[in-house]
C-alpha positions, 0 to 999 in steps of 0.5 A: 538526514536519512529519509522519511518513508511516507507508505499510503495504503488503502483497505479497499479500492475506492478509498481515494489512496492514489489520490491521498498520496499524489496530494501528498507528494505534491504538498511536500514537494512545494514545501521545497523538499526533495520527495520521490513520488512512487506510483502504484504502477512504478512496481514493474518500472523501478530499478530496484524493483527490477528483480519483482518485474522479473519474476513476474515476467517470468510467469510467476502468478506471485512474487516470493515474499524475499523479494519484496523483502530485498528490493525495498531494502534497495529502495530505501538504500537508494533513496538514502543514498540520493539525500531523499527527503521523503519517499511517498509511496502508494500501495507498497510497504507493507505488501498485505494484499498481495501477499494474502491474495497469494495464499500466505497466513498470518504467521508468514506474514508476521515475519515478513513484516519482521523483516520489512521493519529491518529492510526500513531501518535505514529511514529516518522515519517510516509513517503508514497512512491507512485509508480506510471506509468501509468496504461494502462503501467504497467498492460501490464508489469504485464501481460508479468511477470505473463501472460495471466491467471494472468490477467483474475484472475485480472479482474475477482477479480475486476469484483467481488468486489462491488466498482469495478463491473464496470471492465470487461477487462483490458483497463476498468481496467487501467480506475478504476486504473486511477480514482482510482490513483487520489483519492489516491492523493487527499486523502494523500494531506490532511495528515501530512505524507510525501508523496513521488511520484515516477513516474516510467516510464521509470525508471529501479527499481534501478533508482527508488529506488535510487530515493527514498534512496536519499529522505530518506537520506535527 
């Protein structure tokens, strides 16, 4: 049995993702499968990741789009070869912020999701969990959990990113997370994978992910 690749990603911060794919892997894990949790941070760690770390490290402010392409594929050849039950993964596949906060439109996108598909095609399985709430909501969700600096950080990271020079504050900010959340949407509809849509709302994150337990039991 090949692996089954589990991407949780988040429309905005303060949807609760991290959280949603920690529960989710520990849930797996107690089922006694074998799972691979790849936190958000493991990016810059992760072997096959190493060439993304690199180009970082080399003081790049972005990272090309064929490398994220390759090193997934090594991931996922990794796992493959490791008899990994499932890969959960937080803010990975399919890289859209990232690659819009870079500058990249819609048409380079669309082949890089192309190519991902290819890259993921030794899985057995790829499901997107899309935690979604709406913008303007959960960047006031991030501020009362992380505070005020947190937010000049975010608007300051996004104001400084050439897709995203448009930021200046955070209602301009929930404007590009909206926009931004459409694309996402748009751009999973044309892939194979399952996709997943949660709309957190007013949900507690245990709601939320029994939400998404039960899609996975099915």
């Amino acid at each position: 049995m090949s692996v089954h690749v589990v991407s949780v990603i988040g429309s905005s911060p303060g949807v609760g993702k991290s959280t949603l794919c920690r529960a989710v892997a520990e849930w797996l894990a107690g089922t006694g499968a074998s799972v691979d949790h790849f936190e958000e941070a493991d990016i810059l760690t992760r072997a096959a990741f190493r060439p993304v770390a690199e180009e970082f490290a080399g003081g790049e402010a972005a990272v090309r789009p064929e490398t994220l392409i390759e090193c997934t594929r090594a991931y996922v050849d990794e796992m493959v070869a490791q008899g990994t039950d499932y890969a959960v993964t937080d803010a990975l596949v399919p890289f859209i912020p990232s690659l819009v906060a870079w500058g990249h439109q819609e048409r380079t996108l669309s082949r890089v999701m192309g190519e991902l598909v290819r890259a993921l095609e030794p899985a057995a399985q790829v499901t997107v969990v899309y935690v979604h709430d709406d913008p303007t909501r959960a960047l006031r969700r991030a501020v009362q959990r992380e505070g005020e600096t947190w937010a000049d950080w975010y608007v300051r990271k996004l104001a400084a990113s050439p897709g995203t020079r448009t930021v200046h504050d955070l209602p301009s900010a929930a404007a590009h997370l909206h926009a931004e959340a459409d694309l996402t949407l748009r751009l999973l509809a044309r892939t194979p994978w399952q996709v997943l849509t949660v709309n957190v709302g007013t949900r507690t994150a245990q709601e939320t992910f029994a939400c998404v337990r039960d899609h996975l039991t099915k």
